[in-house]
C-alpha positions in Angstrom: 31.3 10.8 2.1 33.8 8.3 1.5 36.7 10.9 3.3 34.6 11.8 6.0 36.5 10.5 9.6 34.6 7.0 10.7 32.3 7.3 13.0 31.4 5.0 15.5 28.4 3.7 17.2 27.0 1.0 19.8 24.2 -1.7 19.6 22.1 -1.4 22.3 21.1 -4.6 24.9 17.8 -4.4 22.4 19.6 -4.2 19.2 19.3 -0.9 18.2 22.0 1.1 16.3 21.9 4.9 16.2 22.5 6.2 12.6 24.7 10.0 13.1 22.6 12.7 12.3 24.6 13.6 10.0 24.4 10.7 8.0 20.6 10.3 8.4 20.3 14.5 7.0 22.7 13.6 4.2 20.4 10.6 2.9 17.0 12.3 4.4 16.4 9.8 6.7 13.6 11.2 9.0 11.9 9.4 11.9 10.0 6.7 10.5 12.0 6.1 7.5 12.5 2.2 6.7 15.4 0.5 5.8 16.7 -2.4 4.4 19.6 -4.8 5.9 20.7 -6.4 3.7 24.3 -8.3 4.5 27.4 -8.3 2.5 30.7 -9.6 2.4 32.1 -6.2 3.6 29.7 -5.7 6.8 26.0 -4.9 6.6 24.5 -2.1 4.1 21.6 -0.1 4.7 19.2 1.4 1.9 15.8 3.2 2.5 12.7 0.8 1.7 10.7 2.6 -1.3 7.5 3.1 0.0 5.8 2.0 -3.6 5.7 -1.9 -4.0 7.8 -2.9 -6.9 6.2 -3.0 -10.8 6.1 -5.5 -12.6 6.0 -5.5 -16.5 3.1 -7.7 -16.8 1.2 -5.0 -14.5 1.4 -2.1 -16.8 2.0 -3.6 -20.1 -2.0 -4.6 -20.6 -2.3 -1.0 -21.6 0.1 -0.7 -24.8 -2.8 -2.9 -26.2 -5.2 -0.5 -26.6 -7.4 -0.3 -29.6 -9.6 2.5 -28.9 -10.2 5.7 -30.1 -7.5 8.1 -28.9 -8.3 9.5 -24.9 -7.9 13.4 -24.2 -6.2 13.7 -20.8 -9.1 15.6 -19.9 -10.8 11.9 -20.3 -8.1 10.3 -18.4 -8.5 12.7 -15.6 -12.1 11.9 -15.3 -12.2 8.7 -15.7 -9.7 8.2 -12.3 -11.6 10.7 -10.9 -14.6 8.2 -11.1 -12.9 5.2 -10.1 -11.7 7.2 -7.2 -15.6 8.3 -6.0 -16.3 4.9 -6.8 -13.7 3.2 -4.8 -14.3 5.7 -1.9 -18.2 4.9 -1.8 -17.5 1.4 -1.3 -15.2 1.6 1.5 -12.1 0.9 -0.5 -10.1 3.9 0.8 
């Protein structure tokens, strides 16, 4: 990318920029991507917003303290697919 020729583009009376398609195929940028601005000392960088909040160590880590017996996957696999039916009958999806 960095020898491609620059391309140019114009900020509309709204304040929108049009990203090249070229650039938005390279980096799979499809209608309704997000992206963040973030500003920098050598203009303004974009990046694509994940669309999973970020993890935190304290949110997973509770389970490296289990105790139990071991769990077949088989058990794992039902036991999200009852949360799930249970989460569903209440509305929560």
């Amino acid at each position: 990318m960095g020898k491609d020729p620059k391309i140019t583009t114009t900020v509309s009376t709204k304040g929108q920029v049009i990203l090249p398609a070229a650039v938005r195929k390279r980096r799979g940028w499809n209608t309704g991507t997000k992206l963040i601005v973030e500003e920098t000392k050598q203009g303004v960088l974009l990046k694509e917003k994940s669309p999973f909040p970020p993890t935190r160590m304290e949110d997973v880590y509770g389970a490296a303290h289990y105790k139990g017996p071991p769990v077949s996957i088989e058990e794992m696999d039902q036991a999200i697919e009852r949360e799930v039916l249970r989460r569903h009958a209440r509305g929560r999806y």
